[in-house]
N, C-alpha and C positions, 0 to 999 in steps of 0.2 A: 480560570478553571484549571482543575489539578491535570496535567498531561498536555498542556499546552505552554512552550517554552516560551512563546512571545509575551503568554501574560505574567511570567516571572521573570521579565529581563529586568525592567526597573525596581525589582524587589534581589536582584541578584548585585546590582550596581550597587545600593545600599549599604551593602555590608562594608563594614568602616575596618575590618581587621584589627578589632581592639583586643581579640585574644580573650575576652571573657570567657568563650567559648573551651577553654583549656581548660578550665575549671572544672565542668559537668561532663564529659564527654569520657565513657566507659572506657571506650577504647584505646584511646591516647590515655588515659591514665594508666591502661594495662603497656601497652607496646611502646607509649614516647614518639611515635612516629608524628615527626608535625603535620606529614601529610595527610592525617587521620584526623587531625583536628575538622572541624567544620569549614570555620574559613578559608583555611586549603583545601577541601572538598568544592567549597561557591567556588574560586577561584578556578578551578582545574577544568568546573563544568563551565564557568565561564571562555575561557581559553580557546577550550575545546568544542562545545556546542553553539558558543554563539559568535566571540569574534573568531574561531577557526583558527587560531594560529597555532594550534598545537596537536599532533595528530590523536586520533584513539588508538589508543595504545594498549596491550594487557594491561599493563599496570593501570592506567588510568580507568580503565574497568575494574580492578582490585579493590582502589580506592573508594570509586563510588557505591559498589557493594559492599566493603567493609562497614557499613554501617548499620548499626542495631535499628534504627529509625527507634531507639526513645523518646523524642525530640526535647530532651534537657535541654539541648542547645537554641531552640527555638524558645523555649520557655525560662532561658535564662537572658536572649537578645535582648539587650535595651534598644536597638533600632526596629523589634518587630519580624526581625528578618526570617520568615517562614521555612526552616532549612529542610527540615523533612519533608516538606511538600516539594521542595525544589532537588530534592533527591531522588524520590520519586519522579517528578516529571523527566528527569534525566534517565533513570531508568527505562521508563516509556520511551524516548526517544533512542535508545540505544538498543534494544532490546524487543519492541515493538510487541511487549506481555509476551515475552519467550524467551525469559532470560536463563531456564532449566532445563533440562534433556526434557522431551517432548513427551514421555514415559510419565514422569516426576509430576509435568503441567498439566497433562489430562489427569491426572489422581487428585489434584488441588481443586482442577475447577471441577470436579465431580462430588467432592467431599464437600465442596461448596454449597453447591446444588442441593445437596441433600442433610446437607446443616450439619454436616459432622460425617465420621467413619460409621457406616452400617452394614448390615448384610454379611457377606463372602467377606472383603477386608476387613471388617472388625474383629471376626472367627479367627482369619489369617493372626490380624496383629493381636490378638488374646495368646495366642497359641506360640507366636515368639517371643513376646514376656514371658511366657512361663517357664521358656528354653533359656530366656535370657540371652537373646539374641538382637533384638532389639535397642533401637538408639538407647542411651543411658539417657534421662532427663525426659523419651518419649510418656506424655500422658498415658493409662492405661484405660483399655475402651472398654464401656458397659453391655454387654449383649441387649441387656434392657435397655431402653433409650426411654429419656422425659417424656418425649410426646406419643410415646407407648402409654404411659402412665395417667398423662394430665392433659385436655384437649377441650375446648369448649370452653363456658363461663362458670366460673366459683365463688356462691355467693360467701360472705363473712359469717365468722360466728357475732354473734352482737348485732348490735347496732351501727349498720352501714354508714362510715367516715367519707370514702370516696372508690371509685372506679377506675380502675388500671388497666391496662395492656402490661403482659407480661414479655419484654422477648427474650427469648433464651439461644443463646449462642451456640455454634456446633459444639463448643468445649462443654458445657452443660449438659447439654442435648445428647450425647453419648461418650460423654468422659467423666464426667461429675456430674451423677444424675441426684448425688446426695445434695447439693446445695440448689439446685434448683425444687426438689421435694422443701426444704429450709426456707426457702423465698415465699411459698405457696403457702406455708402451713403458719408461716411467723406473718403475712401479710392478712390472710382472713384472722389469723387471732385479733389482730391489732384494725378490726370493722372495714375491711378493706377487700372492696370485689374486687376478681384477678379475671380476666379474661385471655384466653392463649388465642390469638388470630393461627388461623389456619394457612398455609403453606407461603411459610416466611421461607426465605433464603439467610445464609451467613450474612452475614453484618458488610461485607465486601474487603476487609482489611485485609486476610490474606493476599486476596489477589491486587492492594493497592501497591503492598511494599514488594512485589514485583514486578513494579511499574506496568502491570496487565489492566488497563484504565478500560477496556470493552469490557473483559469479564466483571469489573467494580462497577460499571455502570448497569449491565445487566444486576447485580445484586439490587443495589439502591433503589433501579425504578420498580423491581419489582415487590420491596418491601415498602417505600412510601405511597402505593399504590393504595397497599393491605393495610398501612400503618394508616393513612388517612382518613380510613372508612370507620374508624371506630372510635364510638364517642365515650372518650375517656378521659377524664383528669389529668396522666400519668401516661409516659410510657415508661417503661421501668425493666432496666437490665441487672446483671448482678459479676458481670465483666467490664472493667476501667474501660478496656480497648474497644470492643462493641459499644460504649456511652461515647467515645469519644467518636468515635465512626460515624453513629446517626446523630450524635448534637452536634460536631466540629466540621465533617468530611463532607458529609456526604452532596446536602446543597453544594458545595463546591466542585463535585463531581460532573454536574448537571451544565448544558450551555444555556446561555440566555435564555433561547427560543425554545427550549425542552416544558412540554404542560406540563412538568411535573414538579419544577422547581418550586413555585410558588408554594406547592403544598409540603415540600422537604423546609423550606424557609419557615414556614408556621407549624412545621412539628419540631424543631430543633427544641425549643426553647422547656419542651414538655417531656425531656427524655432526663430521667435519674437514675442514678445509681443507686440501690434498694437501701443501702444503710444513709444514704444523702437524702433519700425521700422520705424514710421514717423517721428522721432526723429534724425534716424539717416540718415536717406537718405533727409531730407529736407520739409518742407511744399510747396507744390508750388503755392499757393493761400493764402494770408495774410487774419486772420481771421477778421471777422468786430466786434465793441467793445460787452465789455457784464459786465454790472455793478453788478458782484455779487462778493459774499466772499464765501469761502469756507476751509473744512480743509482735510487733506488725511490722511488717512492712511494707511501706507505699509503694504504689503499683508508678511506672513511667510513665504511664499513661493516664496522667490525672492532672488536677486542675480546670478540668471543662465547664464548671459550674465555680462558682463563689465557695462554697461550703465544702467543696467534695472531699476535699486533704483531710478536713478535724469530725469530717461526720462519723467516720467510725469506731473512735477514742471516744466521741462524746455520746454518741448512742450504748455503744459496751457501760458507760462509766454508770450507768443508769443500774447494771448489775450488781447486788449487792455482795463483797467477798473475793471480786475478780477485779485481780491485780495486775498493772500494766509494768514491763518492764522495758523502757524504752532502749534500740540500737544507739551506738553511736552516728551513724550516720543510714537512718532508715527511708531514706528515698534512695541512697544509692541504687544502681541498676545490676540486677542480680547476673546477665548475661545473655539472658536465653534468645531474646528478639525474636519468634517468629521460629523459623529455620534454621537462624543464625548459629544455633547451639549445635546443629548437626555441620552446616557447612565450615565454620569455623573452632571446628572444636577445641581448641588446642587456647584459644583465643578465649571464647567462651568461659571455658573451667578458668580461666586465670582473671577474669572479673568474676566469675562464683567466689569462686575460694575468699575473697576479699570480704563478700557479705557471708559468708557462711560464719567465720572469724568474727564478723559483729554480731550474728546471729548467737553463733555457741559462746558469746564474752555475754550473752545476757542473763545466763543460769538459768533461763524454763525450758522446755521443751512444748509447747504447742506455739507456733507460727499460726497469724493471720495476714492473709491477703484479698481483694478482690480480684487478683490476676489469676486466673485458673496455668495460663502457661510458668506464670513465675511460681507458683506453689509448687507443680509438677515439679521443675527444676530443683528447686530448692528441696523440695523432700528426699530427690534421689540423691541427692549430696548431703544432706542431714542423716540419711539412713535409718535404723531402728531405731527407737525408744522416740521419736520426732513424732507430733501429730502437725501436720496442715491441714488448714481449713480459710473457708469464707466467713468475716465479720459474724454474720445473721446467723451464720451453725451454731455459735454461742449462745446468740440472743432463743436460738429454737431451744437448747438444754437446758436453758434458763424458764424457761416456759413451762419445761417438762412434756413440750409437744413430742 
């Protein structure tokens, strides 16, 4: 279970120090610091949290929060070796989910709770974007929220293919309420009922990657709860990080003896990312043409399913007239992690700059991602004449919806 150090001791012994890990890792490719590598991260938490031989130290808190938790490094192990999970649970034991001024964490688990920025602080942070006082890279929040908009069941236009759950993430939910409208309007074209379940919480990832494992556990139970209840083909998100949270995290969240696990274990396998679900079950309306160029970039948080990496190169390719221009290295990780873009800013913009550079070496100007955080980022370092969007925003223009 994720927050429990004894069940990653022999997944932390594992790691063979083959240094693959240098390869993928943002932030040793920015800084060079080996201690930033992964393997000196296991190592340091092993040292330190389990044989004790070495004290906690700042630094050694440095280290283990310098980490974007991408987990390239996990998805690049040939041993398997679970590193962000084992980052995380360090975090948890170091930090006991309070590893932020106390101010900071009540704002996260409240934002939580309520799937996103609403109310008073959305007015607030509306109001210091427009001052320009506000993080650089911060999303901008919609006073309108999705579930303002769309709530209950919506049947297709046509002939009904299948039945979804839609979840829509705080980032949608009132940060990008355009690509969740995108999801809703491209899903019933395409004969397909969208159902929104009623009072989901955030997906729990913020609160995982600071190692706050009671507030992530409150999220999970209370969404496989709601998620269980509904008889759907499909759950279906349209954020990498929220698919990877309820198809990868979350059972592992759960202890043995939790009633709930069994029901997160038989919902994993049913969770898509919207351009990997219409990808794979078919389009059933051929899109009309759309003369633009664009480039993608893969979100870090991908590979949860088989398909998920080519589903949306191979769904767009379906548009007649819209041209791909690929990066040179378009999995690279843009910087942003989470927080990471505010706490380490200095760090952050110096893995930007690097995909920005492969970004503006491709000659278009509209970027696609499913990451709502890396779009954010990336648009406010692309600047004017830059469009970002979600895959499916395409496939809606293409539609004419």
């Amino acid at each position: 279970m994720i927050g429990d150090l004894e069940h990653y001791r022999g997944l932390v012994e594992k790691c063979s120090h083959c240094a693959l890990c240098e390869a993928v890792c943002p932030v040793y490719l920015e800084d060079m610091l080996e201690t930033h590598v992964a393997r000196a991260r296991v190592d340091i938490i092993y040292q330190t949290l389990y044989k004790k031989s070495m004290p906690v130290t700042p630094r050694v808190r440095e280290i283990i929060d310098r980490c974007l938790l991408c987990t390239s490094c996990t998805q690049d192990c040939g041993g398997a070796v679970p590193v962000h999970e084992i980052i995380i649970t360090a975090r948890a034991a170091l930090y006991g989910g309070r590893r932020r001024n106390p101010l900071r964490d009540y704002f996260t688990r409240t934002m939580m709770a309520k799937r996103g920025i609403k109310g008073f602080p959305a007015f607030m942070l509306a109001a210091a974007q427009k001052l320009h006082v506000a993080p650089e890279g911060f999303p901008h929040v919609s006073l309108r929220t999705f579930d303002s908009l769309y709530h209950g069941s919506y049947p297709p236009t046509g002939k009904k293919r299948a039945k979804v759950a839609y979840f829509t993430g705080c980032a949608t939910n009132t940060m990008d309420v355009e690509t969740g409208v995108a999801v809703m309007k491209v899903l019933g074209h395409n004969g397909i009922e969208v159902v929104i379940p009623d009072k989901l919480m955030c997906c729990g990832i913020p609160a995982l990657g600071e190692g706050d494992i009671t507030t992530a556990q409150k999220m999970v139970r209370n969404n496989v709860a709601i998620l269980a209840e509904q008889e759907v083909d499909a759950i279906i998100v349209d954020c990498t990080s929220c698919g990877m949270m309820l198809r990868s995290e979350t059972a592992k969240l759960l202890p043995a003896d939790d009633p709930l696990l069994a029901k997160a274990v038989a919902l994993s396998p049913k969770v898509f990312e919207v351009t990997d679900y219409l990808n794979t079950i078919g389009l059933a309306v051929e899109p009309g043409p759309l003369a633009e160029s664009f480039t993608y970039h893969v979100p870090c948080h991908r590979g949860w399913t088989p398909t998920l990496n080519e589903a949306p190169l191979q769904l767009l390719a379906s548009i007649p007239g819209l041209r791909y221009s690929a990066m040179e290295e378009p999995e690279k990780c843009c910087g942003a992690g989470g927080a990471f873009f505010m706490d380490y800013s200095d760090l952050s913009r110096g893995i930007r700059k690097r995909k920005l550079d492969d970004i503006t070496g491709t000659g278009v100007a509209v970027l696609i991602s499913q990451c709502p955080g890396c779009r954010s980022d990336l648009s406010a370092g692309l600047g004017k004449g830059w469009k970002t969007a979600h895959p499916v925003t395409l496939l809606r223009r293409a539609y004419g919806l």
